[in-house]
LUMTI-936277 format. One record per atom (N, C-alpha, C): atom name; x, y, z. Coordinates in steps of 0.05 Angstrom, whole numbers. Atoms other than C-alpha are relative to their C-alpha. Layout:
+----+--------+--------+--------+
:  a :     c1 :     c2 :     c3 :
+----+--------+--------+--------+
: CA :      X :      Y :      Z :
...
+----+--------+--------+--------+
***
This chain:
+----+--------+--------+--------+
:  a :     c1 :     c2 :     c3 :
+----+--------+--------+--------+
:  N :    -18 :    -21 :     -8 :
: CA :    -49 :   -221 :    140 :
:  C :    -15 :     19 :     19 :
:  N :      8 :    -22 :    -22 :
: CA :    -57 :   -177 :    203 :
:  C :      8 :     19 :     -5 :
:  N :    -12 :    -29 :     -8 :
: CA :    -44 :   -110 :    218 :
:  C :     12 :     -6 :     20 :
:  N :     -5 :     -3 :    -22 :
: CA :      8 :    -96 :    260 :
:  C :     30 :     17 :     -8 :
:  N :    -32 :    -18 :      1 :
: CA :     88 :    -67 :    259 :
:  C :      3 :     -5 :    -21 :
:  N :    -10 :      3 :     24 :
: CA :    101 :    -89 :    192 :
:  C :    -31 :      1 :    -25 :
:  N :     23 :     -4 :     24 :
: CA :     29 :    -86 :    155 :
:  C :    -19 :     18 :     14 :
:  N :     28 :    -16 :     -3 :
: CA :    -25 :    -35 :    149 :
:  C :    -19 :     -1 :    -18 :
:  N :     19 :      5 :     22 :
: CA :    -92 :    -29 :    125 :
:  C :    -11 :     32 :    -11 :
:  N :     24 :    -26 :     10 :
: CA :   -133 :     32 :     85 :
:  C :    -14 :     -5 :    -19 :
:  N :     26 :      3 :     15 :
: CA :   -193 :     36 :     59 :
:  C :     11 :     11 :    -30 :
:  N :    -15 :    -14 :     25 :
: CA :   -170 :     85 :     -2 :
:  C :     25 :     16 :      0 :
:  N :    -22 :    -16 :     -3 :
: CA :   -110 :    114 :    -19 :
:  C :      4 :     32 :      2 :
:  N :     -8 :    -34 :      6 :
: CA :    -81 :    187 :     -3 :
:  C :     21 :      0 :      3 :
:  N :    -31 :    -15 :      4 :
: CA :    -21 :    225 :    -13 :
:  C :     16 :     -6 :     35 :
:  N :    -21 :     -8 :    -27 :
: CA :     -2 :    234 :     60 :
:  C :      5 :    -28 :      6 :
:  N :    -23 :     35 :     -5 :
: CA :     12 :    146 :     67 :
:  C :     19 :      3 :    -12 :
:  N :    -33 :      1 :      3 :
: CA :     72 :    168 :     35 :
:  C :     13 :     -8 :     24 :
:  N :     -7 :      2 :    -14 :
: CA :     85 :    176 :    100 :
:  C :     13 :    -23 :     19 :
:  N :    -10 :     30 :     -5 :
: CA :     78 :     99 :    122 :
:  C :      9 :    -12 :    -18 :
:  N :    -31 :     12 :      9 :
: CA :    127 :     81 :     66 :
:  C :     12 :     12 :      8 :
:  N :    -35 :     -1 :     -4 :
: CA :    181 :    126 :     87 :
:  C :     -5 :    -11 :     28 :
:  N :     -7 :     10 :    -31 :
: CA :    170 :    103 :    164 :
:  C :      2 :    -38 :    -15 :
:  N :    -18 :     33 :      7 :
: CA :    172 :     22 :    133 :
:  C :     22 :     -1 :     -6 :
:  N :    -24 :      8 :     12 :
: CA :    226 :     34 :     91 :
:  C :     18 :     21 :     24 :
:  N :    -18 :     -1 :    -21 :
: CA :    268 :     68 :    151 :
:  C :      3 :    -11 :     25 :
:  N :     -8 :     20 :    -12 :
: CA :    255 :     11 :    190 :
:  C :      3 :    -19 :     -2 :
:  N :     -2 :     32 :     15 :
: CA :    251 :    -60 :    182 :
:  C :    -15 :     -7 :    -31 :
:  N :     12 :     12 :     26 :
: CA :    207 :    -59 :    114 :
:  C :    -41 :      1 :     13 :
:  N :     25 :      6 :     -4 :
: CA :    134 :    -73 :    112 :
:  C :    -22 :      4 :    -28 :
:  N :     18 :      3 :     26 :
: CA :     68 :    -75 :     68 :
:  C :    -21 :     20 :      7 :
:  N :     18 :    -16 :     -6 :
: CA :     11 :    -26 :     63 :
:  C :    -24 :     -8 :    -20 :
:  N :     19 :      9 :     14 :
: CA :    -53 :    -57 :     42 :
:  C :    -28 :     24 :    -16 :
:  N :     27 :    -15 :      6 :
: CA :   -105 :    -10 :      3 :
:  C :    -15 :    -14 :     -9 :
:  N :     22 :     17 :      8 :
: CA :   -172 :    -34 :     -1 :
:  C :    -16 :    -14 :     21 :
:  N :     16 :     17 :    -33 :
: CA :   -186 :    -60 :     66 :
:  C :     -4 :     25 :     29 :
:  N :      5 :     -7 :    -29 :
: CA :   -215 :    -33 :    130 :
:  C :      9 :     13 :     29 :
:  N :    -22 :     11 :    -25 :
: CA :   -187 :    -23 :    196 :
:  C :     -3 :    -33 :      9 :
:  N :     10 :     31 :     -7 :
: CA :   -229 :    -90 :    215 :
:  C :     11 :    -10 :    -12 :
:  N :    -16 :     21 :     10 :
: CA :   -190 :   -120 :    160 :
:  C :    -27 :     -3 :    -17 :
:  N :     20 :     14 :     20 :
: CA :   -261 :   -129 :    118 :
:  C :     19 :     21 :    -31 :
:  N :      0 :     -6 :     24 :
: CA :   -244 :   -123 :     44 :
:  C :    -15 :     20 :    -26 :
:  N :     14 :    -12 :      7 :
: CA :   -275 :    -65 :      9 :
:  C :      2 :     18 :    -27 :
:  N :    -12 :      6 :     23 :
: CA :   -238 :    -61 :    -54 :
:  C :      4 :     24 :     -4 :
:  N :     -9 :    -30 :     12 :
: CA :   -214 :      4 :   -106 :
:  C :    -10 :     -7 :    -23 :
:  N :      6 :     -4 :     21 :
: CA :   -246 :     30 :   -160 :
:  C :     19 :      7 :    -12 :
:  N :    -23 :     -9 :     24 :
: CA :   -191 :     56 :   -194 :
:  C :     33 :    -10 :     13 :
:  N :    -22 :     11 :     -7 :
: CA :   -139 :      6 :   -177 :
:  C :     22 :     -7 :    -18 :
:  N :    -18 :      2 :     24 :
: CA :   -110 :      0 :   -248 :
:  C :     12 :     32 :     -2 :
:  N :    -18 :    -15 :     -9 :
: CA :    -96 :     68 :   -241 :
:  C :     22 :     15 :     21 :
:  N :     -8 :     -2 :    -25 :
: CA :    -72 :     72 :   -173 :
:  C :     33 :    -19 :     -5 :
:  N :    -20 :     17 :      4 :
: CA :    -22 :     12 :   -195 :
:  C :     23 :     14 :    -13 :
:  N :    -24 :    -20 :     23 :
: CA :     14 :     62 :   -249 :
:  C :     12 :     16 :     15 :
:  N :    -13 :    -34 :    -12 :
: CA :     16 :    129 :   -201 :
:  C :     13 :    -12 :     28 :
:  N :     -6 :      5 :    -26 :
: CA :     36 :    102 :   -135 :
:  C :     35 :      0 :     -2 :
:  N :    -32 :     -7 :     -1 :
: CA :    104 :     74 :   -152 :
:  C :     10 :     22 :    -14 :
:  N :    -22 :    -17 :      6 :
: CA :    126 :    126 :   -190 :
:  C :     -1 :     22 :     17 :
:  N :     -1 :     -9 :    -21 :
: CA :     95 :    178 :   -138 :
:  C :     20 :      1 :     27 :
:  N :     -5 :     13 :    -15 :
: CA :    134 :    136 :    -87 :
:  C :     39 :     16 :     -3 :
:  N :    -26 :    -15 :     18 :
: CA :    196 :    151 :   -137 :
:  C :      5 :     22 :      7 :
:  N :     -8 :    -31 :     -3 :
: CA :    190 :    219 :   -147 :
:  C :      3 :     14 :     32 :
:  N :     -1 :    -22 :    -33 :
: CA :    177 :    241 :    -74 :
:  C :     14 :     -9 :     16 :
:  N :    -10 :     21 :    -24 :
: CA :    209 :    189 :    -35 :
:  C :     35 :    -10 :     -9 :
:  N :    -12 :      8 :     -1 :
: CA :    266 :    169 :    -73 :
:  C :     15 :    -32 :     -9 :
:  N :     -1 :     30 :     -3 :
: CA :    258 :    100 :    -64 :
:  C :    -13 :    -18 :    -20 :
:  N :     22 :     17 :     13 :
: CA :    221 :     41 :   -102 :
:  C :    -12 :    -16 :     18 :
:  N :     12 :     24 :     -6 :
: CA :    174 :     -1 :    -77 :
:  C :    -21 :    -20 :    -23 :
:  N :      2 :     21 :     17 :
: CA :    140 :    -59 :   -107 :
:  C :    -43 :     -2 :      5 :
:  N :     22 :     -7 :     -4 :
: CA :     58 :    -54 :   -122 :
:  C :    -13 :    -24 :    -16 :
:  N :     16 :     22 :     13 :
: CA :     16 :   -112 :   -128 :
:  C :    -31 :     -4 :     -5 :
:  N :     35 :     -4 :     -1 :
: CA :    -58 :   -119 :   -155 :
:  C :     -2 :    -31 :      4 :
:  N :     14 :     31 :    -12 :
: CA :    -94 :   -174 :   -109 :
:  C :    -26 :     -1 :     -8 :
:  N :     27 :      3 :      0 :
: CA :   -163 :   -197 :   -118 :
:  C :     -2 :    -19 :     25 :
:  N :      3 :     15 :    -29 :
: CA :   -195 :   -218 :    -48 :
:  C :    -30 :      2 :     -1 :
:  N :     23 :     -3 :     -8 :
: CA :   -271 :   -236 :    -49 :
:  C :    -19 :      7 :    -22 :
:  N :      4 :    -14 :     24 :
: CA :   -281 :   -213 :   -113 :
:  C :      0 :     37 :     -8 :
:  N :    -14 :    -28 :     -1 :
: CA :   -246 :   -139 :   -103 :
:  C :     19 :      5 :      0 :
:  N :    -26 :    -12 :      9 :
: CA :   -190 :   -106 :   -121 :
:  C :     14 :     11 :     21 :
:  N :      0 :    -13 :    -20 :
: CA :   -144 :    -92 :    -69 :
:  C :     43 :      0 :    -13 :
:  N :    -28 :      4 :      6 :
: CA :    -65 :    -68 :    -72 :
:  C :     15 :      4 :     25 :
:  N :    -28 :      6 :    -16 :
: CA :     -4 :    -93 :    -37 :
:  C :     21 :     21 :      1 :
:  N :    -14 :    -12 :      7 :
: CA :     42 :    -41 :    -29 :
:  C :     34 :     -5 :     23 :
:  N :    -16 :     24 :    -11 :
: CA :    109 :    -86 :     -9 :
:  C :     27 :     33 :      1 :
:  N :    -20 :    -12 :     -5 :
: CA :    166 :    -36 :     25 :
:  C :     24 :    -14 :     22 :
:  N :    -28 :      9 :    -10 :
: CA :    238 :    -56 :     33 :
:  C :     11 :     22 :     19 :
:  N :     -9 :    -19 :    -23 :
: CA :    273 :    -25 :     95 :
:  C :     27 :     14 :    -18 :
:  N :    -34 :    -12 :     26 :
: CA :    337 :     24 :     52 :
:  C :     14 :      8 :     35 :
+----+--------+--------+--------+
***
């Protein structure tokens, strides 16, 4: 998976990528990878079991919306999918 109009990458998560879910989900959809790079190298999350709990409901509360949060392992690191439907 690339980066490009429909996927992004970040190293760790912060509050303000809310931002690139509401711009996916008010256009075609898309995914936002935490855990990776800009290069795309894999560089995993330490606190990805908690990250998995707060996100969607964060996502919830501020946004409205649901999206759908997946824990990947790539390389032997933890990295999450964060899968947004266009509303």
């Amino acid at each position: 998976m690339k980066e490009s109009q429909h996927v992004e990458w970040k190293e760790f998560w912060r509050d303000e990528y809310l931002k690139w879910i509401c711009g996916f989900a008010n256009a075609d959809g898309g995914t936002l990878v935490i855990g990776r790079n800009d290069k795309g190298v894999v560089t995993g999350l330490k606190n990805a079991g908690k990250l998995l709990k707060d996100i969607p409901n964060k996502v919830r509360d501020i946004l409205g919306i649901m999206v759908d949060v997946n824990l990947r392992e790539r390389e032997g690191k933890e990295t999450l999918e964060i899968v947004v439907e266009p509303y």
